[in-house]
TIDRENFI-842207 format. One record per residue (C-alpha): x, y, z; residue in one letter. Coordinates in steps of 0.5 Angstrom, whole numbers, plus 2048, in hexadecimal, padded with zeros to 3 digits. Layout:
XYZA
...
! end
This chain:
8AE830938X
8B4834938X
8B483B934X
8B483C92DX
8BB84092BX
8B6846928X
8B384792EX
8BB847932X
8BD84C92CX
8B685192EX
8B8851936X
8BF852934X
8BD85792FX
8B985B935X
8BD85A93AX
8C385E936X
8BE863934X
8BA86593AX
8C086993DX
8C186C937X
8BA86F937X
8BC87193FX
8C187593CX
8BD879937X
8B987B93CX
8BD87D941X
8C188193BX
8BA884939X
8B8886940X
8C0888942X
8BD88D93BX
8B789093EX
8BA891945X
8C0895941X
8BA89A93DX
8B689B944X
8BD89D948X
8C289F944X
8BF8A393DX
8B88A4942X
8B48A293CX
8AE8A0940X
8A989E93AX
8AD89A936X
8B089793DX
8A989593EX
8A8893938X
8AD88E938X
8AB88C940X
8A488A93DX
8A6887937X
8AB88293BX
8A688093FX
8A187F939X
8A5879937X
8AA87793DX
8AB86F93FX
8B0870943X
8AC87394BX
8B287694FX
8B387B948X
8AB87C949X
8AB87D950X
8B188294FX
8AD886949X
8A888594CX
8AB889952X
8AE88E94FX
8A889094AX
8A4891951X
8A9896954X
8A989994DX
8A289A94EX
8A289C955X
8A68A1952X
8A28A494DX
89C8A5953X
89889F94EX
89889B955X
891897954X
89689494DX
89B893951X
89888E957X
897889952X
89E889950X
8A0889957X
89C88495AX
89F87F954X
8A6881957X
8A588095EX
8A287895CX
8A887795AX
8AB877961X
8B3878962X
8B687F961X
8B288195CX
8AB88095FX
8AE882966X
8AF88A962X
8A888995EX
8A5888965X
8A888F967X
8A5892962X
89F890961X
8A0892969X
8A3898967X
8A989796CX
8AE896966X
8B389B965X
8B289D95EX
8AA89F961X
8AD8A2968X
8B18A7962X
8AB8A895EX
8A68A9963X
8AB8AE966X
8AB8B2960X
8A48B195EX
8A38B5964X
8A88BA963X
8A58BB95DX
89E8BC960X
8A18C1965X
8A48C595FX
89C8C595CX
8998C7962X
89D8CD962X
89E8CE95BX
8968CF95BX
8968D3961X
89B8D895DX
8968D8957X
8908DA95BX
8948DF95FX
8978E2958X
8908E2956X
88D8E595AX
8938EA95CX
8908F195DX
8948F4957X
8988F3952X
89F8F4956X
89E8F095BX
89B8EA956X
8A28EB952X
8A58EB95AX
8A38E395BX
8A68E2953X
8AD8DF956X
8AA8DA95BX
8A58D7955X
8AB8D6950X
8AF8D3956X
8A98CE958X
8A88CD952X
8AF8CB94FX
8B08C7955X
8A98C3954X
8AB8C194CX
8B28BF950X
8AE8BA953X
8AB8B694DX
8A78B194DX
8A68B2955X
8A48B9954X
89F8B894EX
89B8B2953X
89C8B7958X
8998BE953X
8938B9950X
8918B7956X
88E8BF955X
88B8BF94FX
8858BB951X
8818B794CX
87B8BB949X
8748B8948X
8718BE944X
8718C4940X
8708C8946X
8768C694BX
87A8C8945X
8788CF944X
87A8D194BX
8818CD94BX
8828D4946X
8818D894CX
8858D394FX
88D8D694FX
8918CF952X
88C8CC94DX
88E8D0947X
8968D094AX
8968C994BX
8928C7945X
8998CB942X
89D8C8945X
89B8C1943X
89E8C293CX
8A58C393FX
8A58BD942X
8A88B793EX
8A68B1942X
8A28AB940X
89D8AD946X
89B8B4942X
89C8B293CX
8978AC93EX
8938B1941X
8928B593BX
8918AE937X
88C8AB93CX
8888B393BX
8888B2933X
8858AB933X
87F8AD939X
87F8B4938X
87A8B8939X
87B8BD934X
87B8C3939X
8808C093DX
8848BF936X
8848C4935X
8868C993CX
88C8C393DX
88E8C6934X
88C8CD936X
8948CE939X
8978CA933X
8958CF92EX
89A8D4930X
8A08CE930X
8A38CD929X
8A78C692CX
8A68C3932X
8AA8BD934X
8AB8B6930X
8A88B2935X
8A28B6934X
8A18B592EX
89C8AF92EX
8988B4931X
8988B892CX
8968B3927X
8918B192BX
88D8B792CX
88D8BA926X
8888B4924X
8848B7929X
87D8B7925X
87C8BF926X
8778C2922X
87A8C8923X
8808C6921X
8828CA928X
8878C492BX
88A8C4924X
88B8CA924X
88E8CC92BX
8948C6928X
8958C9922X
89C8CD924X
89E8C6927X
89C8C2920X
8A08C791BX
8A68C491FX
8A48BC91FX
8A88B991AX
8A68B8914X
8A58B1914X
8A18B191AX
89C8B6917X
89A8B2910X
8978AE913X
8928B1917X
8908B4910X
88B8AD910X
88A8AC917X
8868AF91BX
8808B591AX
8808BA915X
8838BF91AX
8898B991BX
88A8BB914X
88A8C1914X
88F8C391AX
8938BE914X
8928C290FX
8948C8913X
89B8C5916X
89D8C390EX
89B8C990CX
89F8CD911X
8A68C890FX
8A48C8907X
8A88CE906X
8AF8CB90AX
8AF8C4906X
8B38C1901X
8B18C08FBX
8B18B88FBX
8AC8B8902X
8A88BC8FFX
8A78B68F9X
8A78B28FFX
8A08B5902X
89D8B88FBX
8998B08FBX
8968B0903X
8948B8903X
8918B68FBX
88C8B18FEX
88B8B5905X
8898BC901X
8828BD901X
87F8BE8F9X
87C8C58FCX
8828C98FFX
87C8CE901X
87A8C9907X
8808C990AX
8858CF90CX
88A8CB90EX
88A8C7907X
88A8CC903X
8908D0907X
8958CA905X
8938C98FEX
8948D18FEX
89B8CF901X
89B8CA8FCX
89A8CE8F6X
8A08D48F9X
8A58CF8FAX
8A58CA8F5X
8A68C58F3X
8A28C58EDX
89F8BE8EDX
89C8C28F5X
8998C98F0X
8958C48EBX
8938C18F1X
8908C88F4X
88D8CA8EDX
88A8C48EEX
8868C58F3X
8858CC8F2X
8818C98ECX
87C8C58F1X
87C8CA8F7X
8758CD8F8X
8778D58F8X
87D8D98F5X
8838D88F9X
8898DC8F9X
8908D98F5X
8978DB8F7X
89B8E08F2X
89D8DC8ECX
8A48DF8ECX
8A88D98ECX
8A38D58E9X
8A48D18E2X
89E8CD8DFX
89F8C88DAX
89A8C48D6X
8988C18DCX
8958C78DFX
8938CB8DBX
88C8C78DAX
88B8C88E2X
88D8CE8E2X
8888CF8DDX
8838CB8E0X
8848D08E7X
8838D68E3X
87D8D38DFX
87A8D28E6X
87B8D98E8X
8788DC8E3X
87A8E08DEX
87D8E78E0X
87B8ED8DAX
87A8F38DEX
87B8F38E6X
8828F38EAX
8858ED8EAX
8848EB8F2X
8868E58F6X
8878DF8F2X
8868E38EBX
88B8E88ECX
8908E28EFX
88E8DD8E8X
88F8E38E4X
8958E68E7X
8988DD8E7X
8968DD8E0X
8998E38DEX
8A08E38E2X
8A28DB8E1X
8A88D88DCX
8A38D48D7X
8A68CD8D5X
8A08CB8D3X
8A08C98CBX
89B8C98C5X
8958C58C9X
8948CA8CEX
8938D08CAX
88D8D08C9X
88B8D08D1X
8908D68D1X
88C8DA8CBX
8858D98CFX
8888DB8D6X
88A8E28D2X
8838E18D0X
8818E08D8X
8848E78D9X
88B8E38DDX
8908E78DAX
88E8EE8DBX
8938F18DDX
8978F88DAX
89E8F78DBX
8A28F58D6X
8A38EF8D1X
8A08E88D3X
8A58E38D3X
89F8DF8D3X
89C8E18CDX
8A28E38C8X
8A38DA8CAX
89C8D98C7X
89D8DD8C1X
8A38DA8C0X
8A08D38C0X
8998D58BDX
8968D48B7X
8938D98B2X
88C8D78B4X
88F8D78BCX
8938DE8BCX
88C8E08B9X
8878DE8BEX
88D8E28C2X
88C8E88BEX
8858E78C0X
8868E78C7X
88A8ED8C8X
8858F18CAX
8868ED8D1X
88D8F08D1X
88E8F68D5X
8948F58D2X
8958F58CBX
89B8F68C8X
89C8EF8C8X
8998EC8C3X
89B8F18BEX
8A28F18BFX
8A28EA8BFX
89E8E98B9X
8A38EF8B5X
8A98EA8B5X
8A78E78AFX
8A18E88A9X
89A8E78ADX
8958E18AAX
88E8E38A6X
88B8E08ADX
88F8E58B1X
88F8EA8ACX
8868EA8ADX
8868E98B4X
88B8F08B4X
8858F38B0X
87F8F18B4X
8838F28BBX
8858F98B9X
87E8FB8B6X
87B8F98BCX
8808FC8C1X
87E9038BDX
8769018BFX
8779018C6X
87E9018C8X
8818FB8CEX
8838FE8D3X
88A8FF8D5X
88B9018CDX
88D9088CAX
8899078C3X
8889108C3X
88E9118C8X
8919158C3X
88E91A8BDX
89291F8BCX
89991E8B9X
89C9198B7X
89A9128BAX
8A090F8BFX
8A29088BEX
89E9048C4X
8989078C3X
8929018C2X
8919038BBX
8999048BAX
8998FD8BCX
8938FA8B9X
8948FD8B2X
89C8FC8B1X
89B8F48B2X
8958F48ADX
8988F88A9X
89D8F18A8X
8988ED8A4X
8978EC89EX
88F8EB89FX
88D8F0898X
8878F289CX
88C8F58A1X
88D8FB89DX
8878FD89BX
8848FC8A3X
88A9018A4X
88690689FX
8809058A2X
8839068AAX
88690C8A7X
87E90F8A5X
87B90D8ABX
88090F8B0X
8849158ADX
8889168B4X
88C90F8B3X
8909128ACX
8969128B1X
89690B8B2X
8929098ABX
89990C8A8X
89E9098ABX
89A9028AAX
8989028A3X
8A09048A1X
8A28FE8A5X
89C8F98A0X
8A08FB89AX
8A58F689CX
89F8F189CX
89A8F4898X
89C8F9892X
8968F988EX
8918FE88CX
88D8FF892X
894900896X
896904892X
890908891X
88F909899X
89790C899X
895911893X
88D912898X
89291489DX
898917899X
89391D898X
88E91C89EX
88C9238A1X
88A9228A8X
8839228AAX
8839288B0X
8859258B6X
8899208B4X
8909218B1X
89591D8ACX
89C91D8AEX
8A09208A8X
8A691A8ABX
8A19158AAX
89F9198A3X
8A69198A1X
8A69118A2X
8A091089DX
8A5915898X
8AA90F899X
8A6909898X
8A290C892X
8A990F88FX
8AC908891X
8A690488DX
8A8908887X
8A0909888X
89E90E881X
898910884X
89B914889X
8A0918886X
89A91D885X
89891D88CX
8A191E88FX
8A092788EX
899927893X
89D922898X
8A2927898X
89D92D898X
89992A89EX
8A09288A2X
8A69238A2X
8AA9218A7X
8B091D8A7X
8B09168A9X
8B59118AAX
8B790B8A5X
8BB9058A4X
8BC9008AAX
8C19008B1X
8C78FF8ADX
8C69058A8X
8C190B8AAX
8C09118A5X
8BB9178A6X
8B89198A0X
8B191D89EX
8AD91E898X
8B291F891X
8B791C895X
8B3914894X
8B491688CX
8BB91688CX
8C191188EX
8C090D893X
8C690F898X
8C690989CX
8C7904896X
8CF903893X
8CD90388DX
8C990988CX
8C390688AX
8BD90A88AX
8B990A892X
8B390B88CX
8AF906887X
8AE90B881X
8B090B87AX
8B4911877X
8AF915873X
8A991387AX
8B091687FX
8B191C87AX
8A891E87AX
8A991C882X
8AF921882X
8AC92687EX
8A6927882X
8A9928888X
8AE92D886X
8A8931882X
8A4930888X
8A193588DX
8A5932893X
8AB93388FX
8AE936894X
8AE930898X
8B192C893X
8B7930892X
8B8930898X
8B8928899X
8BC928892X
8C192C895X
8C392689AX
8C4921894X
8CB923892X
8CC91D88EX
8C591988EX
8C291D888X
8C1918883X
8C491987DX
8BD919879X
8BB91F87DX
8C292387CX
8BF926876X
8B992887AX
8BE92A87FX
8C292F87BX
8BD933877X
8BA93487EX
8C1936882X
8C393C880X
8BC940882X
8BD93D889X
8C493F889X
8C2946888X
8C194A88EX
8C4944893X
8C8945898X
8CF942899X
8CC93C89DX
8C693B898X
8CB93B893X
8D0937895X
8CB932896X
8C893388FX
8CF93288CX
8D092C890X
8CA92988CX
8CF928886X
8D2922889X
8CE91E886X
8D092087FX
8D691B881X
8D091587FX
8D0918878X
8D3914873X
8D591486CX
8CF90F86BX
8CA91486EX
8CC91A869X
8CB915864X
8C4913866X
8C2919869X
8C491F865X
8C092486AX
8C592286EX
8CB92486BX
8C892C868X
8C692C871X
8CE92B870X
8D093086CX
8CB93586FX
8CE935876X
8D5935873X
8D393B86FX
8CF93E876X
8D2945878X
8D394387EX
8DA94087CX
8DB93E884X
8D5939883X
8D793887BX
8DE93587EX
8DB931883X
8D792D87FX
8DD92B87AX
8E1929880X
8DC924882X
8DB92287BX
8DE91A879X
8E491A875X
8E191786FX
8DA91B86FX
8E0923870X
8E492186AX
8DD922866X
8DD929869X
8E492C868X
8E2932863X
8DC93386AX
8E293386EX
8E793786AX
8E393C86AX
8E193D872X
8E993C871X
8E994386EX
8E4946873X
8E594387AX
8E8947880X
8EB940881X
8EF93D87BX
8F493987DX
8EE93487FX
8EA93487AX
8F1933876X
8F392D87BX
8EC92A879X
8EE92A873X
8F4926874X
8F0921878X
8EB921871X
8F191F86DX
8F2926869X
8F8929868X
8F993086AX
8FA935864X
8FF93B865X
8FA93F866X
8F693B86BX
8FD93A86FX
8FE94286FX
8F7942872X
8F793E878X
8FE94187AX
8FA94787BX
8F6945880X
8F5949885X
8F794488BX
8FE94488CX
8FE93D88FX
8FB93B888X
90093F884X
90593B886X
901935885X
90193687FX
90893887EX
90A931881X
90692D87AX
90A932875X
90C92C870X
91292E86DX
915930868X
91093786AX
90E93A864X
910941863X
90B944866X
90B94086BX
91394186DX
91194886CX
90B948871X
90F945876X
91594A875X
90F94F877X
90D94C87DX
91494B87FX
91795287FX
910955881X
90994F884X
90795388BX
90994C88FX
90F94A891X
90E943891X
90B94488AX
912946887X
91594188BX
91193C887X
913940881X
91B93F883X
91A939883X
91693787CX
91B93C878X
92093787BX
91E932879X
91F935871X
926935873X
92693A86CX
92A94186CX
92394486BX
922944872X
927947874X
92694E874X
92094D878X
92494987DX
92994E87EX
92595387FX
92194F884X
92894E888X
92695388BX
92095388CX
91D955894X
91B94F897X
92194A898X
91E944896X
91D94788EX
92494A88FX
926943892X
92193F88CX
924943885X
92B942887X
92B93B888X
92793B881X
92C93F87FX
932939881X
92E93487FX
92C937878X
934938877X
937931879X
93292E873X
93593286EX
93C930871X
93A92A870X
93792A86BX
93E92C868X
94192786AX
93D921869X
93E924861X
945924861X
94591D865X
94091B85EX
94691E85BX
94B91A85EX
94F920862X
95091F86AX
95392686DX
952924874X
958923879X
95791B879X
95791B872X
95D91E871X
96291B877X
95F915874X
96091586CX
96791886FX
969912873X
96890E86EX
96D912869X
97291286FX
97390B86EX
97890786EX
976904868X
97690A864X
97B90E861X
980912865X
97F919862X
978917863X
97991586AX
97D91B86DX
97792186AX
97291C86DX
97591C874X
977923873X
96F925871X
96D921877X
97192687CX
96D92C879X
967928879X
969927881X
964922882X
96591D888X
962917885X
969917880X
96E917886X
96E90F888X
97090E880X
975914881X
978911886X
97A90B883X
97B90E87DX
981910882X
98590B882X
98590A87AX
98C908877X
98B90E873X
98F913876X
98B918873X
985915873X
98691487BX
98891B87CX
98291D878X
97D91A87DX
98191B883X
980923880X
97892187FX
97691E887X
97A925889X
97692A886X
96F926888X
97192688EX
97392D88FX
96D92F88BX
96892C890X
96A92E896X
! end
């Protein structure tokens, strides 16, 4: 029967593949070849040898594989593996087995070179081994350093040897049955050298040696053959298995993992992790170690990477493990913060306190700030002792880190404070300024509450003083201050300062002024209470109650101010005045009616100026001052809250007072800030001041008239004091004074004291002025007032008034100035005088003049004689002005005009020729144009006329 076509189609698709197949084979062969020849990478050469003859088909590409595994073998010194190879080789027959024949026979030429330099390398040992022992047992150091050179120079030329000197090296480190045999290879120095140099090589019968030793042991010989590495921080890479494979060793001691630890910190990363879940807990330590050592130099995306295998590797209880807990610790350090979370959680499940690193570049969030509780929780609570170990660092990590935590997490930070974790006295707590923002009332309260765990606690006041402060804070503040007092915390100052005035930083500064910015009505009267109970914080109880009047204004406030407006301090204590001057203010500024009894013994008992108004404005004032004008406000507004008639009782008392001294003495300082209300008082009362004052004094109680320039015609009509306190001090004897205040007084209200003020005219050394106030007042000077004010004594004065004269001068007056003229001391005053007789321009004037022209000082002489020019050009003029009213002109220009006019040729003859003829007498220049061409005239008398004319003007202006 003839084949089917499918079964033709099968062989002939079989028949075209099978030579394919060949030629894969002898490709991947042709590949494994070039790895062991040419890049020398004997493993993988031996993998893909293997792994060709696993699945071959094709006997000649086998027996070659098979030939070339078995030499690889033999080269390795693996001769047992290799003679199956072989044997399979030399079956094949032809070239291939004729070589694997001599192999196995060992007269190929790759075994001849190998077994020569196995012997060479054998050689090298031998006496590698003879100059250990000689070193070793050279009598002194110098002849034991003498046999260095040769021992580097075997030792050199044994690694150069390869694999052949690390066959030739381990024949000398025998296998080892016990412990025993192990103990004495320590005594043993070509062991301790060769089990050395073993980690120097990198070829795969040391590296299979050492992988052989991790997978039987015994352990102590692990353990010698590790003991060199632990000195080593690298070793070749072709090592490395070797490495990985012994620190799986199980060593209860964990002394193999150990002597590797300098090698595994420079594995690479990847290779490390793993062993975090294989093999025994010293395995995963030496893993934890390695990770820790390079955690601080990795990225932050590797170290993501690595946060979830370290997670499931870390024991719950660090304590169990060292190397545990350093990795977390290094976690902790370097971040990132998913790796802080993890190291404070497992703080919160470790058996004892451990310690945590600085917190400097912490920052906890909502996420950590419940583990972080958790671990303090664990800890304990730290209220007295020095804050050791992990407390020190969980208190330093709290107190130091940037929060970014939000409202849920405020109360895990107050019971921390509560845990005593933020103990700490330097500065302001960036962490607790956060809270106190974001808190609630009932929150900054539990705060308040918690203070006596801070060492520190300016904080909380300070932050709580940026705006008024709840009833629940404000009794917290109560019960924590009365505590404190009961039995201070300690790095408190409750009674650092009791004599004096209080500073602000003292604790019960602090405490007080941000109590004082609640408007808790009970506030004040615990106040009053604190104040009986604990005498020796008056200072500080001042200064707060001053500042709750913006809050509380009410009775209790203001019968706590006036309690220490007048408070005697109890021996051994002492109130400050500044602060006693501070209550004077705010009960002046209350307008508090009660107290104006009490202002003489605040100022019996002592006041000291204090400073007012805010950064802009600042004023100093003290006692009285605070009843006057407010002179940080524009508009003059009073700085107290008084009516008028309780101002006049407050002032009254003051100025009648046993400490009126005192008073005057701060009156002098407010110069225009008396209000107008308490003038009268004032004037009644300065004169007795003025007696006896030096020039100072009294210039400083002059200056108290300044405020008379608030007086107004409205104030003299209601106050009726006010305008006899007025005209007393115009009458005063003292026409000084008397003239001082006239000139402060406003125009309207000085019109109302002109008969006053005439009358000082009469009498004061000064009169010009007093005549020019007068003036300014709208009165016009009599005769006599004139005549008085240019006798005033000052020349500068004299002249002034010379210059206001009004004209036309009185008789008497003209007269006065002659005088002075003719006979006034000063030169300028009689130059002055010229001058006003020269603006009379009347005939009176000149005898004086005339005399004064020779006056001694040129320039009066110079002043009369221009004055008596100017006096006779206005009466020329005026002569002339009246016969030009009247229609005659005499001038020259007029006469040459009305002659040209009857010299013309229009006009009759006789006339013309008596015009021409006037015109040559006139002899005016102006005429010779018309003269000119009258020449030509037709008339021949009328031409010789004119011709006659031009002749004389000429010859008479040459």
């Amino acid at each position: 029967m003839k084949p089917k076509l499918t079964t033709w189609a099968a062989a002939l698709l079989i028949a075209a593949t099978v030579p394919a197949q060949r030629s894969m084979l002898r490709d991947a062969l042709d590949r494994a070849v070039l790895l062991e020849r040419q890049e020398g990478d004997l493993t993988a050469a031996e993998k893909a040898y293997r792994e060709l003859l696993a699945g071959h088909t094709d006997d000649a590409v086998a027996a070659e594989a098979a030939l070339h595994l078995g030499e690889l073998l033999t080269r390795l010194d693996k001769k047992d593996e290799a003679r199956q190879f072989l044997q399979q080789a030399a079956t094949a027959g032809g070239e291939v087995g004729k070589t694997a024949q001599a192999v196995l026979d060992g007269q190929d030429p790759q075994s001849k070179a190998a077994q020569a330099r196995l012997a060479d390398a054998r050689e090298l040992v031998a006496k590698l081994q003879s100059i250990v022992w000689q070193q070793h047992q050279a009598p002194s150091k110098e002849v034991a350093d003498g046999f260095e050179t040769a021992r580097s120079t075997l030792t050199a030329d044994l690694l150069r040897c390869g694999e052949a000197g690390a066959v030739a090296m381990l024949d000398k480190l025998d296998d080892v049955r016990d412990k025993d045999d192990v103990t004495t290879y320590y005594q043993d120095p070509d062991k301790l050298a060769f089990s050395a140099l073993l980690w120097q090589f990198d070829t795969p019968a040391a590296r299979d040696y050492l992988v052989k030793v991790a997978a039987q042991g015994p352990l102590e010989w692990q353990r010698f053959l590790t003991n060199p590495a632990k000195n080593q921080s690298r070793v070749p890479a072709g090592m490395l298995p070797a490495v990985l494979a012994l620190v799986q060793v199980t060593d209860p001691a964990g002394i193999v993992q150990g002597n590797l630890q300098a090698i595994m910190n420079g594995v690479a990363t990847a290779q490390v992790v793993p062993l975090l879940r294989q093999g025994g807990p010293q395995t995963q330590s030496a893993a934890f170690r390695a990770l820790a050592a390079r955690w601080p130099n990795l990225d932050d995306a590797e170290r993501e990477r690595l946060l979830e295998p370290i997670r499931a590797a870390l024991p719950k209880d660090l304590a169990t493990d060292e190397a545990a807990y350093q990795l977390a610790y290094r976690l902790g350090a370097d971040g990132p913060r998913a790796a802080r979370r993890l190291l404070l959680e497992r703080l919160a499940t470790s058996a004892k306190e451990l310690g945590i690193p600085g917190g400097s570049r912490w920052i906890l969030g909502d996420e950590e700030m419940p583990l972080l509780l958790a671990v303090c929780r664990h800890v304990g609570p730290l209220p007295e002792r020095d804050n050791n170990g992990s407390g020190r660092g969980l208190s330093d990590l709290f107190r130091s880190q940037q929060p970014e935590w939000t409202t849920p997490s405020l109360d895990a930070v107050r019971e921390l404070v509560e845990l005593g974790y933020a103990r700490r006295d330097q500065g302001q707590m960036q962490w607790l300024m956060r809270y106190l923002d974001m808190a609630t009332p009932t929150q900054q309260a539990a705060m308040v509450r918690a203070m006596p765990q801070l060492r520190s606690y300016q904080a909380v006041p300070g932050q709580l003083m940026r705006e008024s402060v709840s009833d629940e804070v404000a009794r917290a503040l109560i019960e924590v201050t009365d505590a404190a007092l009961r039995n201070e915390p300690e790095g408190w100052d409750m009674r650092g300062e009791r004599q004096g005035a209080l500073v602000p930083g003292n604790t019960p500064y602090e405490l007080l002024s941000t109590l004082a910015m609640s408007s808790l009505p009970e506030v004040s009267m615990w106040f009053g209470r604190l104040l009986d109970r604990e005498p020796w914080m008056a200072n500080a109880v001042a200064p707060a109650l001053v500042m709750h009047v913006q809050f509380d204004s009410g009775a209790a406030t203001r019968a706590g101010l006036r309690k220490l407006l007048s408070w005697s301090a109890p021996p051994g204590t002492s109130f400050s005045p500044q602060r006693r001057n501070e209550v004077f203010a705010a009960l002046t500024r209350l307008g508090d009616e009660a107290a104006i009894e009490l202002y003489p013994r605040a100022y019996s008992l002592g006041l000291q100026a204090a400073n007012f108004g805010g950064p802009q404005r600042q004023w100093s004032a003290r006692g009285i001052q605070m009843l006057g004008i407010d002179q940080t406000d524009a508009d003059d507004q009073p700085y107290h809250g008084y009516s008028d008639a309780h101002l006049v009782d407050a002032w009254r008392r003051l100025l009648d007072c046993e400490a009126q001294a005192e008073v005057w003495t701060d009156l002098r300082a407010m110069r225009n800030l008396v209000p107008v209300a308490a003038l009268p008082l004032l004037a009644a009362r300065l004169p007795k001041q003025l007696e006896g004052a030096d020039r100072k004094a009294r210039d400083e109680l002059n200056s108290l008239l300044w405020s008379f320039r608030r007086v107004t015609t409205a104030d003299l009509t209601s106050t009726p004091a006010l305008r006899t306190a007025i005209a007393s001090l115009l009458g005063y004897e003292d026409a000084r004074l008397a003239g001082y205040l006239l000139a402060q007084l406003d125009t309207a209200v000085g019109a109302q004291f002109v008969d006053e003020a005439r009358a000082l005219l009469a009498r004061t050394s000064l009169p010009s002025e007093i005549a020019t106030i007068l003036r300014r007042f709208g009165t016009e000077l009599r005769t006599e007032d004139w005549l008085r004010a240019l006798e005033d004594s000052r020349p500068d004065a004299r002249k002034e008034m010379l210059t206001q004269l009004p004209l036309p001068l009185d008789p008497k007056i003209a007269a006065k100035v002659d005088l002075m003229l003719r006979s006034d001391a000063d030169a300028g005053v009689r130059l002055v005088a010229a001058n006003t007789l020269a603006r009379l321009t009347t005939s009176e004037s000149v005898p004086a003049l005339l005399s004064a022209m020779w006056d001694e000082n040129d320039a009066v002489a110079k002043a009369a004689t221009e004055a008596l020019e100017r006096i006779r050009f206005h009466q020329e003029q005026q002569a002339y002005w009246k016969n030009a009213r009247n229609g005659i002109d005499v001038s020259e220009a007029s006469a040459a005009a009305k002659l040209l006019l009857q010299a013309g040729p229009l006009q009759p003859r006789d006339q013309r020729l008596l015009a021409i003829g006037s015109l040559a007498a006139l002899g005016v220049p102006t005429a010779l144009p018309y003269l000119i061409e009258w020449s030509k005239d037709q008339d021949a008398q009328v031409a010789a006329a004119a011709k006659a004319s031009v002749a004389a003007i000429l010859a008479r202006n040459k």
